[in-house]
C-alpha positions in Angstrom: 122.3 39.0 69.8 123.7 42.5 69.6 121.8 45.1 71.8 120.5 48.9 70.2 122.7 51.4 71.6 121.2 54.3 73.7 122.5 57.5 72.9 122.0 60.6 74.7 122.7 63.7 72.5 123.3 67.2 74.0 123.5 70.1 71.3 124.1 73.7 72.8 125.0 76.9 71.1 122.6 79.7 69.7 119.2 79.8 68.1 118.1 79.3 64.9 115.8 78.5 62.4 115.4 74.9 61.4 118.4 73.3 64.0 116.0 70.6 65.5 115.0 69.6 62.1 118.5 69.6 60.6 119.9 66.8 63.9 116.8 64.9 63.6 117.1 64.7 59.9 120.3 63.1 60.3 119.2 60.9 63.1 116.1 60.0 60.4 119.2 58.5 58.3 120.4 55.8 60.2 116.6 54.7 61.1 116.7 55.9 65.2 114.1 55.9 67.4 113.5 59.3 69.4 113.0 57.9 73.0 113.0 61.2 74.6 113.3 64.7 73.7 113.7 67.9 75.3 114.4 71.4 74.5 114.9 75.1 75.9 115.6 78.3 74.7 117.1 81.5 77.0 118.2 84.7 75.7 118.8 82.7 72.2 121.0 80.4 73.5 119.1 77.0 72.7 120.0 73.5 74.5 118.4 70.2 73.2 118.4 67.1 74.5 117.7 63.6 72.5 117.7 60.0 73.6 118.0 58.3 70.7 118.4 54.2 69.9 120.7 53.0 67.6 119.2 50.5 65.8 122.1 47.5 65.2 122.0 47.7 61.5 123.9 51.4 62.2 127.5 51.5 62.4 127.8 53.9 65.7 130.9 55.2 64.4 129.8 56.6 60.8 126.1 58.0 62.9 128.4 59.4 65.4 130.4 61.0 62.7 127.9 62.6 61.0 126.0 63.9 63.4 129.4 66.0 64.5 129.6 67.2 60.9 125.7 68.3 61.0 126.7 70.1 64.0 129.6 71.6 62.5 127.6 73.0 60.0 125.0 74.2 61.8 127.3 76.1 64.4 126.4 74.4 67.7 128.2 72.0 70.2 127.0 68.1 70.3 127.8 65.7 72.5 126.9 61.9 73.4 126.7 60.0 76.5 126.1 56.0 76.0 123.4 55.4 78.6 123.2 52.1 80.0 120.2 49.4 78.6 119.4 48.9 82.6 119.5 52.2 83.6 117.2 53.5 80.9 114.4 51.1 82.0 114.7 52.4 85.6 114.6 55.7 84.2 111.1 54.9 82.4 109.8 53.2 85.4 110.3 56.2 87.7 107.8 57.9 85.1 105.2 56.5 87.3 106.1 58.5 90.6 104.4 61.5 91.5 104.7 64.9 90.3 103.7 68.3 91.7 104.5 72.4 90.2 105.6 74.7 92.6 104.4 78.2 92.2 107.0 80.7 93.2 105.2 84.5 92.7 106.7 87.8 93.5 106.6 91.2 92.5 110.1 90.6 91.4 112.3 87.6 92.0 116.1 87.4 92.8 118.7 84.4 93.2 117.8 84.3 96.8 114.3 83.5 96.8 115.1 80.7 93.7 117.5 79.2 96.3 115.3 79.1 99.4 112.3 77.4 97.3 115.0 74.9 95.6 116.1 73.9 98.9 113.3 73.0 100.6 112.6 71.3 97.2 115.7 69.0 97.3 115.4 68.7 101.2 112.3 67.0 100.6 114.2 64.5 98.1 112.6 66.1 95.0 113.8 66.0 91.6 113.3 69.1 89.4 112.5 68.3 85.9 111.5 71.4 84.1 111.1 74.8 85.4 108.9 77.9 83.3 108.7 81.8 83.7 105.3 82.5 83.5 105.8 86.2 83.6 107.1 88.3 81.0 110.3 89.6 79.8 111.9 92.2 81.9 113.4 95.7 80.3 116.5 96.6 81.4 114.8 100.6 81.5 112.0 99.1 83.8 109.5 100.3 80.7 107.1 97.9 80.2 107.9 95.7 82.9 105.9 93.1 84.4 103.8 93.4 87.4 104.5 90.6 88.9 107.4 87.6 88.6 106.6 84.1 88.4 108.2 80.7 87.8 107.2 77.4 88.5 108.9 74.5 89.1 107.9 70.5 87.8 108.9 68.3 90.3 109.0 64.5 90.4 108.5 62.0 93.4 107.2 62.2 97.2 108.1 64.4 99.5 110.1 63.0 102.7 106.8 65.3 104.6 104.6 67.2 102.7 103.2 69.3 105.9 106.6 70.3 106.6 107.5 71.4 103.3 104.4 73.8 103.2 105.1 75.0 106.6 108.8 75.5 105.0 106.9 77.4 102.4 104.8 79.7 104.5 107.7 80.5 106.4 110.0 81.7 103.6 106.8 83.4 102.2 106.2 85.1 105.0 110.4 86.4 105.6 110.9 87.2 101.9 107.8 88.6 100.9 106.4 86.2 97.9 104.0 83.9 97.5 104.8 80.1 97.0 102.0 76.9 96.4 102.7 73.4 95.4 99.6 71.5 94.3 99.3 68.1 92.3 100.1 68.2 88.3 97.5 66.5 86.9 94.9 66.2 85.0 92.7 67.8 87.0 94.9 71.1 87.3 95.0 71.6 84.0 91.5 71.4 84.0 89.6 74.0 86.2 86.6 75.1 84.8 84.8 77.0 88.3 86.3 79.7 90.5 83.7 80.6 93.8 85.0 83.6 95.6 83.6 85.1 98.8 83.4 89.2 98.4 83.9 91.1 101.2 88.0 91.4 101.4 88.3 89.0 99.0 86.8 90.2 95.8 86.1 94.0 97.0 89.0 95.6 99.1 86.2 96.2 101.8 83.9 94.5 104.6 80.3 95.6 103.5 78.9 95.7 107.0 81.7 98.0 108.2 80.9 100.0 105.8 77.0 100.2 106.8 78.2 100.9 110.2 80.2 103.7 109.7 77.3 105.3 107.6 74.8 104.5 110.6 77.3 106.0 113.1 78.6 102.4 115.0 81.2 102.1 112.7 83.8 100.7 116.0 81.1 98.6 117.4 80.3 96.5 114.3 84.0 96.3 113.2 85.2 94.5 116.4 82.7 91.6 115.9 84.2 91.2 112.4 87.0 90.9 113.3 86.6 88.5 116.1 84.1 86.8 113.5 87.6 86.7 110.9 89.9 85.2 113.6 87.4 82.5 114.1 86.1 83.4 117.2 82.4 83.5 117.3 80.2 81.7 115.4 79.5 83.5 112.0 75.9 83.2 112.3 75.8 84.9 115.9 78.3 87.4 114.9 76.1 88.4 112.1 73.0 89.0 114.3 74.9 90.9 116.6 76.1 93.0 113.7 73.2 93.3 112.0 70.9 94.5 115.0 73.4 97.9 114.5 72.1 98.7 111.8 68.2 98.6 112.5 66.6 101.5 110.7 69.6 102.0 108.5 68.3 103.7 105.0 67.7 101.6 102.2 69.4 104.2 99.6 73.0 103.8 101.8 73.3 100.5 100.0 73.6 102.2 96.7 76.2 105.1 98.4 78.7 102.3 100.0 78.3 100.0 96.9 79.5 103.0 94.9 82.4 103.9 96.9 83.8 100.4 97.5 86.9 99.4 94.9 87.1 96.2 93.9 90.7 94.3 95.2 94.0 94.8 93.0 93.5 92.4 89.6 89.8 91.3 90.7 89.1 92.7 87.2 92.0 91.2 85.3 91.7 87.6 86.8 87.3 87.5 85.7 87.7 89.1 82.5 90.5 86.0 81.9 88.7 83.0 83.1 85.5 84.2 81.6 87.6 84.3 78.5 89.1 80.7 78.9 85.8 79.1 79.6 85.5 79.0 83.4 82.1 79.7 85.6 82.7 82.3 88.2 80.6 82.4 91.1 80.2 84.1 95.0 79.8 82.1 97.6 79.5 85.2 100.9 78.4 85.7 103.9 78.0 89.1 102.7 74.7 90.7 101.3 73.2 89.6 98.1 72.7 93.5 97.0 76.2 93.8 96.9 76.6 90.5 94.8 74.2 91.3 92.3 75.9 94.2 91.0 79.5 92.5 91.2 77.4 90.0 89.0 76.5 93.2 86.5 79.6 94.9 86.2 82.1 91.6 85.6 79.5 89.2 84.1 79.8 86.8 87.2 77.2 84.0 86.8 76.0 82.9 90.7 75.5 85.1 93.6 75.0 83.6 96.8 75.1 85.8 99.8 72.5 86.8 102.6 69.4 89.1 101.6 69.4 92.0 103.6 65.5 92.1 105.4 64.1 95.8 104.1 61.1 97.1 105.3 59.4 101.0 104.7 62.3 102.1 103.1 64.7 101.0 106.1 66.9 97.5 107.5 65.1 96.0 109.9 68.3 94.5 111.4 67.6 91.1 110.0 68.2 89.0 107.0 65.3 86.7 104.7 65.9 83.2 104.8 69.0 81.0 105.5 72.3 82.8 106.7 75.3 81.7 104.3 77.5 80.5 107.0 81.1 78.3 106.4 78.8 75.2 105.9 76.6 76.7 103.9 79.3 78.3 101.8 80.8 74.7 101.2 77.1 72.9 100.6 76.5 75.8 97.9 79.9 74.5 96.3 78.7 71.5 95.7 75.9 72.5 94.5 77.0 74.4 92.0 80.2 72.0 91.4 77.3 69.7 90.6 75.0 71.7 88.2 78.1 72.4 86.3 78.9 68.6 86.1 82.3 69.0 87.5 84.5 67.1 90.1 85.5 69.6 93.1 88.7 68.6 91.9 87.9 71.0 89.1 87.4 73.9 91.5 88.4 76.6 92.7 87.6 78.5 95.8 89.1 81.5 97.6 88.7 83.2 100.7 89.8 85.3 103.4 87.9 84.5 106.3 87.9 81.5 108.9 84.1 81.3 107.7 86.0 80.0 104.5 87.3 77.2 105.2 85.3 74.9 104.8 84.7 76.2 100.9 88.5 76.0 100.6 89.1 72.6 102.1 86.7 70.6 99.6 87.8 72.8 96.3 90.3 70.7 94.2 92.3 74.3 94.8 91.3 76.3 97.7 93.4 79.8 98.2 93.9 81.6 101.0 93.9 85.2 100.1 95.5 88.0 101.8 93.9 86.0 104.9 94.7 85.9 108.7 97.6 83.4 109.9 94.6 81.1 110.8 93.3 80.9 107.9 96.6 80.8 105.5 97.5 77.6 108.1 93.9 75.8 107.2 94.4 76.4 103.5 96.0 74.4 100.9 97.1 77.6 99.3 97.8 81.0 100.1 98.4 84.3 98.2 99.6 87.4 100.4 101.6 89.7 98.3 100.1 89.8 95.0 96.6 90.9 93.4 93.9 88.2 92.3 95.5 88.1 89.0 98.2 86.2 90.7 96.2 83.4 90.4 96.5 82.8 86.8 99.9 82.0 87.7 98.3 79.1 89.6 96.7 77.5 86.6 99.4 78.0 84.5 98.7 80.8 82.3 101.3 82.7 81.4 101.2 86.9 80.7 101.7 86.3 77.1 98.3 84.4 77.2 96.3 86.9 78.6 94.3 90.2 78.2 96.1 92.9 80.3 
């Protein structure tokens, strides 16, 4: 009995109007079955891609034939290539094998940086299968041009070692100055619906406490325990005692002066306003103080706060805090918690941080982001952002600029 023939069609030439329903019209003819079809469009030049089967009762010749007339017509090159019955069925059994996007973000991006993230990629005995700007279109002039460059890559099968290919990663991030994550594609990532931040130097472009400090006149003091605190030296609860004895008899009304004074970090603003748009919860998750929180929760319609409550007596800090201290476990136990109120899967979460104290948060969240963070912390993180803004992360969950409100 006489086997379909498998035909793959390539048509290239420029842009128009009505092209992929002219070839498929003609392929609609002779009865074909579309078993794949792909197409992409770059400065108007358009290339398509159809695997078609000829069904037996089609003379290949006379289909063959027309379809180089239709072309003809339409002003574009076509090609075929007979693919082979057994080689198509491995080709649909490899749809099984994993996939993963890598993320390459920059404030602009040149040949060199494509080349260093495809290599690692092929190293790694990857096959690329579609790649996407995410940014926009760049002006000549430089008017109007995007703040950032992005392009991600779709990538099929398993890595030869995963840990060295983000270690790869980290490294070229950290040579050519951009920002590169791989993560899963699947369901799940195209399916966020929570984002937990922590505040201080992740969400403002400040540590609160240092800021108290300086305006109680033990500015140096405080700020070496947070930073040992940051590197994961001392235990965050400790190192918040020791902090917060500083500022015994501290005014009350200083909260409202350094709150007022603190900026929030570069696209903090951009990034809320577009996941409160698309549907997701936002919440903070900080070891910070709950005053603070509460009017980050005002001014960009956050919807949690969780963060340590300052202890205030006769007008004054008393050097303490009321209740439980939001430490790393904490931060991750409140997570869940909220993960869980929401009805979602961690998988459908987000978390980012700065801080060793993070962690924990960042290791359970389905995508857990590292952000502008010490080498520490950018090692213990799946993800890690370093030379953009927040907004960057839009990027991550594939929203492109067009998609957005600026």
């Amino acid at each position: 009995m006489q086997q379909p023939e498998i035909i793959l069609i390539r048509v290239a030439g420029d842009d128009k109007p009505g092209l992929t329903a002219a070839i498929t019209a003609e392929l609609a003819k002779f009865g074909a079955d579309i078993l794949d079809i792909g197409q992409s469009v770059i400065h108007d030049s358009l290339t398509l891609g159809i695997l078609v089967r000829v069904p037996t009762t089609a003379e290949s010749t006379p289909f063959l034939k027309d379809l180089l007339f239709c072309a003809h017509k339409l002003g574009v090159n076509l090609s075929f290539t007979p693919v082979d019955p057994a080689h198509y069925e491995s080709w649909v059994e490899a749809q099984g094998k994993p996939r993963r996007i890598v993320t390459l973000l920059a404030r602009s991006l040149n040949a060199e940086h494509i080349a260093a993230v495809t290599g690692v990629i092929a190293r790694n005995g990857l096959n690329i299968d579609i790649v996407n700007r995410l940014s926009g279109r760049t002006s000549l002039d430089g008017k109007n041009a995007p703040r950032m460059a992005c392009v991600e890559f779709s990538v099929r099968g398993t890595p030869t070692d995963l840990t060295a290919m983000k270690s790869e990663f980290l490294a070229i991030s950290g040579d050519m100055g951009v920002d590169i994550a791989i993560q899963e594609d699947n369901a799940f990532r195209r399916n966020r619906r929570l984002v937990a931040f922590d505040m201080d130097s992740t969400l403002i472009a400040a540590e609160v406490i240092d800021e108290l400090a300086k305006a109680a006149g033990v500015g140096e003091q405080v700020s070496a325990i947070t930073e040992s605190a940051m590197r994961g030296e001392i235990d965050f609860q400790e190192s918040l005692r020791r902090r917060l004895r500083q500022l015994k008899g501290l005014p009350e009304a200083t909260l409202a002066e350094v709150a007022a004074r603190i900026p929030l970090n570069d696209g903090a603003e951009r990034l809320i306003t577009n996941l409160k748009r698309f549907g997701y919860k936002i919440a903070i998750i900080s070891g910070g103080f709950t005053y603070f929180g509460n009017r980050l929760k005002e001014r960009l319609g956050i919807d949690y706060v969780f963060a340590n409550e300052l202890e205030i007596e006769n007008g004054a800090l008393t050097g303490g805090v009321v209740g439980e201290i939001v430490d790393a476990a904490k931060k991750a136990e409140l997570l869940r918690l909220i993960a869980d109120k929401e009805g979602l899967s961690l998988e459908q979460v987000i978390a980012v941080g700065d801080g060793a104290n993070d962690l924990p948060m960042l290791g359970i969240a389905g995508l857990g982001i590292a952000y502008h963070a010490k080498p520490v912390v950018k090692k213990g993180a799946g993800h890690s952002i370093s030379t953009l803004g927040l907004d960057s992360i839009l990027y991550l969950v594939g929203v492109r600029d067009r998609d957005t409100l600026s």
